[in-house]
C-alpha positions in Angstrom: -68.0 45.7 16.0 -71.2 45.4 15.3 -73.1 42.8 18.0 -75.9 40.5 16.0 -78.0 39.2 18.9 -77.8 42.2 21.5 -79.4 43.9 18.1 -82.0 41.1 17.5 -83.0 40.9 21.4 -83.4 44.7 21.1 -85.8 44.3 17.6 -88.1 41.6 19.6 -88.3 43.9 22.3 -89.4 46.9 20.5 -92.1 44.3 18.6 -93.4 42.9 22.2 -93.4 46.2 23.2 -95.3 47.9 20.3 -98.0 45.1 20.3 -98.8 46.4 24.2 -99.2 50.3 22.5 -97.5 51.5 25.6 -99.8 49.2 28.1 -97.7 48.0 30.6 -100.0 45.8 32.2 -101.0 44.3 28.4 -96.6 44.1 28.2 -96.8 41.6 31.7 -99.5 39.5 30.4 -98.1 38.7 27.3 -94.8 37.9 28.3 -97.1 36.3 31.0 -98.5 34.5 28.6 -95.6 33.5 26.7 -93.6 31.8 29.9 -96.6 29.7 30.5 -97.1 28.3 27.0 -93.8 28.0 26.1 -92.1 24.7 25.1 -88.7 26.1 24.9 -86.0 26.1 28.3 -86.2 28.6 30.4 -83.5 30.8 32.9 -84.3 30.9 36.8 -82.5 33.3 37.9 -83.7 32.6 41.4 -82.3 29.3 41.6 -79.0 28.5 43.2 -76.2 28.4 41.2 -74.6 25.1 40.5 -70.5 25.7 41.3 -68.6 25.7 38.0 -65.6 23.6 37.3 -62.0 24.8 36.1 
């Protein structure tokens, strides 16, 4: 079965990644760059979970 978004999160990575031409540091700072101007919701993963109910 063919999965839609695991392919598309794969395409935009490839695209981040080929704008950086292999510069890690140029990677960081535009993803950098695109958590501080962002408008959309973010995940924190460092935050404590809230419990889930049944």
């Amino acid at each position: 079965m063919k999965d839609e978004i695991l392919e598309e999160l794969w395409r935009v990575k490839d695209q981040i990644s080929d704008e950086a031409k292999g510069n890690t540091q140029a990677l960081f700072d535009r993803l950098r760059n695109i958590k501080l101007t962002s408008t959309q919701r973010m995940v924190n993963r460092t935050a404590p979970r809230k419990p889930q109910h049944a």
